[in-house]
C-alpha positions as CSV (number, residue, x, y, z in Angstrom):
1,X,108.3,116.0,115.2
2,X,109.1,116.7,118.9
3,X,109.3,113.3,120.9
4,X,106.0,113.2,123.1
5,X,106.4,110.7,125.6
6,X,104.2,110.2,127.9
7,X,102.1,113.0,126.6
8,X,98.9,111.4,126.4
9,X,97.5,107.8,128.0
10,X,96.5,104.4,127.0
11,X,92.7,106.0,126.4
12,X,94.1,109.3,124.8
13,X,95.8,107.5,121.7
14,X,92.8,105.3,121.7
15,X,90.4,108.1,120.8
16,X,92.6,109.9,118.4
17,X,93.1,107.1,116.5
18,X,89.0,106.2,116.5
19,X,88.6,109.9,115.6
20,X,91.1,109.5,112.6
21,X,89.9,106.2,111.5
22,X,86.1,108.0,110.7
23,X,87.4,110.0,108.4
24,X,88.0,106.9,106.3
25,X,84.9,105.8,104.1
26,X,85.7,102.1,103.7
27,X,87.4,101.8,107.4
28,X,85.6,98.2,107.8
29,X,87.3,96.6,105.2
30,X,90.4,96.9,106.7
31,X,91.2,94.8,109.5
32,X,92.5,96.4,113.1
33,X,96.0,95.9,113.6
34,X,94.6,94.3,116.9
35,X,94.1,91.2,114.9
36,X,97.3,91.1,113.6
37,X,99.0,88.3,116.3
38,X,102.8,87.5,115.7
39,X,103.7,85.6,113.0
40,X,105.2,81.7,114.0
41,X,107.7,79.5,112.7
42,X,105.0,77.1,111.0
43,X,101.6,78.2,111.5
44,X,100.1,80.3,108.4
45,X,98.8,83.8,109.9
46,X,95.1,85.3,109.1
47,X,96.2,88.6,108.7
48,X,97.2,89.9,105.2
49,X,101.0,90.8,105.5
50,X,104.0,92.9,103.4
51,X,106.8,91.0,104.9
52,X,110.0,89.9,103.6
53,X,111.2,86.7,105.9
54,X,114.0,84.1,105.9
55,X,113.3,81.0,107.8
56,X,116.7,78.5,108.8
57,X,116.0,75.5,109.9
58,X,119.0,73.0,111.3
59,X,119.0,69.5,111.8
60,X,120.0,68.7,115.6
61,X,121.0,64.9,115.3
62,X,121.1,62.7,112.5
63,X,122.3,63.5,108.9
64,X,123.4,67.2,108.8
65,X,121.1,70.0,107.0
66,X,120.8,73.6,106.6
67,X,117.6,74.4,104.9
68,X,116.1,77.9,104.1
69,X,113.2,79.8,102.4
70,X,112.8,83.3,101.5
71,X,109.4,84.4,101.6
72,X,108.2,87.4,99.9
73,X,104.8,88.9,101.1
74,X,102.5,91.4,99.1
75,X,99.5,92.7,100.3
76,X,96.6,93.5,97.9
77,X,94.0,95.7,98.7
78,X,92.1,95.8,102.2
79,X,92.0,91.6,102.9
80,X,94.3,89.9,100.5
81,X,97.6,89.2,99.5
82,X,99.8,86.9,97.7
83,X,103.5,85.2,98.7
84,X,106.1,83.3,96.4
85,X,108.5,81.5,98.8
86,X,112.0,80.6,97.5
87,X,113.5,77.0,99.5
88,X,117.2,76.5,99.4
89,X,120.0,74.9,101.2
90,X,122.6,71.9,101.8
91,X,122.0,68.5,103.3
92,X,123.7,65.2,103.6
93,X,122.6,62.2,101.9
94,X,124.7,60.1,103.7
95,X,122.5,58.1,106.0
96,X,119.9,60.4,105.4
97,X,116.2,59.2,106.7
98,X,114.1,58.4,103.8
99,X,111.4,60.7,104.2
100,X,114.1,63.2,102.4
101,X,113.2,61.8,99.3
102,X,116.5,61.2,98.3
103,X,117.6,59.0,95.5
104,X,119.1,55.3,96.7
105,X,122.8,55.1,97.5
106,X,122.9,59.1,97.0
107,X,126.1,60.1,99.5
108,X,128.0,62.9,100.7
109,X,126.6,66.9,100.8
110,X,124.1,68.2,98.4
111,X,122.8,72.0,98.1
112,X,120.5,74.1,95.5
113,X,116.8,74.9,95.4
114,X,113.5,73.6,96.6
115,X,110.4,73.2,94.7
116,X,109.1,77.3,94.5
117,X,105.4,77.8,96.1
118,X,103.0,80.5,94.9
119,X,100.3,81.2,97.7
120,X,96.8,83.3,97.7
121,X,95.0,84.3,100.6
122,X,92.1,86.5,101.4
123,X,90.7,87.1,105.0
124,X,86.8,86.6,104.4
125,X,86.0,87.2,107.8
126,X,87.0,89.9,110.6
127,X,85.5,91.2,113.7
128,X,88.0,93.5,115.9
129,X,84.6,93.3,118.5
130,X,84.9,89.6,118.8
131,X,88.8,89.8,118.0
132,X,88.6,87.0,115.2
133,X,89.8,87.1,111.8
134,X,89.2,84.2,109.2
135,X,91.4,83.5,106.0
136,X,91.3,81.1,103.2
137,X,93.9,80.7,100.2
138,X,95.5,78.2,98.2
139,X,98.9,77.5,97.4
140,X,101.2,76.2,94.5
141,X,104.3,74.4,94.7
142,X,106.0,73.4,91.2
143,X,109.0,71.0,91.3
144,X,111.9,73.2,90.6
145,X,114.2,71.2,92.9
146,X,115.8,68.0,92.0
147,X,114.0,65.0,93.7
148,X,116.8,62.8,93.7
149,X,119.0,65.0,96.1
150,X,116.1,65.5,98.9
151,X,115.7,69.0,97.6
152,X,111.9,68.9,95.5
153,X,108.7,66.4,95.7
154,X,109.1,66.3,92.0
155,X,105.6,67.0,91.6
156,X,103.4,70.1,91.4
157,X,101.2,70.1,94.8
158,X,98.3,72.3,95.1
159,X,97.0,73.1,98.8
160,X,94.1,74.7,99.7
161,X,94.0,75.9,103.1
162,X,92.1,78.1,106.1
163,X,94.4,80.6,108.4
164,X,92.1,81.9,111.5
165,X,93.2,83.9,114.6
166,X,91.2,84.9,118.0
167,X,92.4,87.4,120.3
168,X,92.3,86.1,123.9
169,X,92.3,88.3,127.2
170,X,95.6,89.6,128.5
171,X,97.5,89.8,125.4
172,X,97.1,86.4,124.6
173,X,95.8,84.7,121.2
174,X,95.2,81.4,119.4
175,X,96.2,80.8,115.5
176,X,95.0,77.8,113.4
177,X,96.5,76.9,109.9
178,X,94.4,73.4,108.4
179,X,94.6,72.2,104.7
180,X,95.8,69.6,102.7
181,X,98.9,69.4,99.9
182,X,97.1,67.4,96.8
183,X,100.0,66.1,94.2
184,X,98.6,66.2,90.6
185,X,100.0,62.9,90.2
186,X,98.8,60.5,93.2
187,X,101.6,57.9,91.7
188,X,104.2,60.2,92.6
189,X,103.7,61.7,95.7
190,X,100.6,61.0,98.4
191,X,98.3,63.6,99.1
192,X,98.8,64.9,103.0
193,X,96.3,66.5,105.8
194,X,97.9,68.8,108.2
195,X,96.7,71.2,110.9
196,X,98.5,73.7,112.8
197,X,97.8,75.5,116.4
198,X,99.5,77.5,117.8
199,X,98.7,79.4,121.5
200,X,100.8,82.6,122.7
201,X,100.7,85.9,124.6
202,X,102.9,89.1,123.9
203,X,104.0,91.2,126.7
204,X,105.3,95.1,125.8
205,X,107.6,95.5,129.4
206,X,107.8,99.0,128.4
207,X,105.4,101.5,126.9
208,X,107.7,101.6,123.7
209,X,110.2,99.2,124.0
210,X,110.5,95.2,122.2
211,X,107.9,93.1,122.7
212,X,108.5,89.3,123.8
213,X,105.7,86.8,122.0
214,X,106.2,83.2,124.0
215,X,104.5,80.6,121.8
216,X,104.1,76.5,121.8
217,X,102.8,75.2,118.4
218,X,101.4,71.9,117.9
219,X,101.6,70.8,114.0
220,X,100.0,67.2,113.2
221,X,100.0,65.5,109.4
222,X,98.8,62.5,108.2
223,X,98.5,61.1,104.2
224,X,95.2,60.8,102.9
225,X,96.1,57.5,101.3
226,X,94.8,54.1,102.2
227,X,97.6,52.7,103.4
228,X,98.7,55.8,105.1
229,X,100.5,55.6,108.2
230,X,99.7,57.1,111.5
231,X,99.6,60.9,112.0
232,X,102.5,62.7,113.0
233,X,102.9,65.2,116.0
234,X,105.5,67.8,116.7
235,X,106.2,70.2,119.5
236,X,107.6,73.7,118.6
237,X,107.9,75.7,121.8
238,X,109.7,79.4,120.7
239,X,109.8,83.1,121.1
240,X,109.4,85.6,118.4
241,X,111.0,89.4,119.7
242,X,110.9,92.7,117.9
243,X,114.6,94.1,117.4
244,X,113.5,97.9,117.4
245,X,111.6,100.7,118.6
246,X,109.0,100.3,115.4
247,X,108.5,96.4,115.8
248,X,109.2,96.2,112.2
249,X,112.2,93.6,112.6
250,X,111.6,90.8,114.7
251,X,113.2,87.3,115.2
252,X,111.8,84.4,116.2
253,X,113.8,80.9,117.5
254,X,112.0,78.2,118.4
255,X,113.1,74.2,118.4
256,X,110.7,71.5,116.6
257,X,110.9,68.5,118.9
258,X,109.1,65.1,117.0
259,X,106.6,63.7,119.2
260,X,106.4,60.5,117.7
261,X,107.6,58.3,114.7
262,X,111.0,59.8,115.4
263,X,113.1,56.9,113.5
264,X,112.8,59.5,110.3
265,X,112.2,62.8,111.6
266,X,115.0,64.9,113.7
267,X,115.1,67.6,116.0
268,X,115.5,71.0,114.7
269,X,116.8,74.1,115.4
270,X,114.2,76.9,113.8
271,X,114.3,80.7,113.3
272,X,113.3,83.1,111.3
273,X,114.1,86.9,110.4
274,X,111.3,89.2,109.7
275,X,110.9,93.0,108.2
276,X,107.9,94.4,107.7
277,X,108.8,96.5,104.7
278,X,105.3,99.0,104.6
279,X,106.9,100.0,107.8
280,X,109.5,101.5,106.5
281,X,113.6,100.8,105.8
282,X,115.1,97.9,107.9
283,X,117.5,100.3,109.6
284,X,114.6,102.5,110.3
285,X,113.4,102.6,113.7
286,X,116.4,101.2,115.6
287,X,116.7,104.6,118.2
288,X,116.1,103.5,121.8
């Protein structure tokens, strides 16, 4: 079709699309693409997705690693979806902190799988008046990688979680992802609380060109055990940008930066590639 540029406003396309959307009989089942807030580097979105996205994460200082998962996303019907995410990558064992898992007096560079994770979610709840959309699901993780080389917990872990989302004036919005990871065998691996937040705004400079998402997450953990340690805090500040005209490849980079109980835990490097494959080809798109 011709190109129509700046054929018709803001409120024009507005309209036409409220006009479309009656013509569909089950329209409030679906949740507005309003609602649908950039994706970041930790935090579990609301929003039921068909993504495809590789996440690389690299150790700053400290023992060396190169971890990634591949994350497949499938959306099913109006609110739900499932995702199978595939960990894998190298890291050295020599002088490695222990919360790696790794086996004692393991040396040298290691590489393979991770433990594969099976997730459900639905979005129970969504109000594009109020700007709100509410999730739950559960996911699976079965111990495919080898525990004694840092790659697998070498237990399954089952953990339920909630994903919710609020749209906030001036194209700004606020994500939550809570749950718990719950080891089937308490002797080998300690249940673990986490909760997620993460705060943002996404700014389009030009009517059709990338959009620029700034966003600071705050993750926090803690074991559910009796003699559980103290939670742990990390910082994540990052920016997730869309590569093309049809926002259907976007990258995100981002740093996690430990806030405390940093003799094990490391600064990272953190990105991810996204394409939204219902959008069409990832070379589609890319004419500016």
């Amino acid at each position: 079709m011709p190109a129509f540029g700046d054929a018709l406003s803001e409120g024009e396309i507005r309209r036409v699309v409220d006009y479309l959307r009656n013509f569909c009989p089950r329209v409030s089942d679906w949740p507005l693409g309003d609602l649908n807030f950039p994706r970041a580097l930790f935090t579990e979105k609301a929003f039921p997705e068909n993504e495809l996205v590789l996440t690389s994460t690299v150790a700053l200082r400290g023992a060396g690693s190169v971890m990634n998962e591949l994350v497949y996303e499938h959306r099913l019907g109006a609110r739900s979806m499932f995702e199978v995410g595939v960990p894998f990558g190298f890291l050295n064992l020599t002088g490695a902190p222990a919360a790696t898992g790794a086996g004692t007096g393991a040396t040298g560079w290691t590489g393979g799988l991770g433990d594969l994770a099976i997730a459900f979610k639905h979005a129970v709840l969504q109000s594009a008046r109020s700007g709100t959309i509410l999730a739950l699901g559960a996911e699976v993780q079965v111990p495919t990688g080898r525990e004694d080389q840092g790659l697998g917990a070498g237990v399954t872990v089952v953990g339920p979680f909630l994903a919710f989302g609020q749209a906030l004036p001036a194209g700004a919005f606020v994500q939550v992802h809570a749950g718990a990871d719950l080891p089937v065998d308490f002797d080998k691996s300690d249940p673990e609380a986490f909760w997620n937040a993460v705060v943002g705004c996404s700014a389009v400079p030009s009517r059709f060109g990338r959009m620029y998402s700034p966003m600071i997450e705050v993750l926090g953990k803690r074991g559910l055990t009796g003699s559980a340690p103290s939670a742990t805090w990390d910082l994540v500040p990052q920016m997730e940008v869309t590569l093309n005209r049809r926002k259907h490849v976007r990258v995100d980079l981002g740093v996690d930066i430990p806030m405390n109980e940093t003799e094990d835990r490391r600064l990272q490097l953190v990105a991810y590639l996204l394409w939204d494959w219902y959008e069409g080809g990832p070379l589609e798109g890319w004419g500016w």
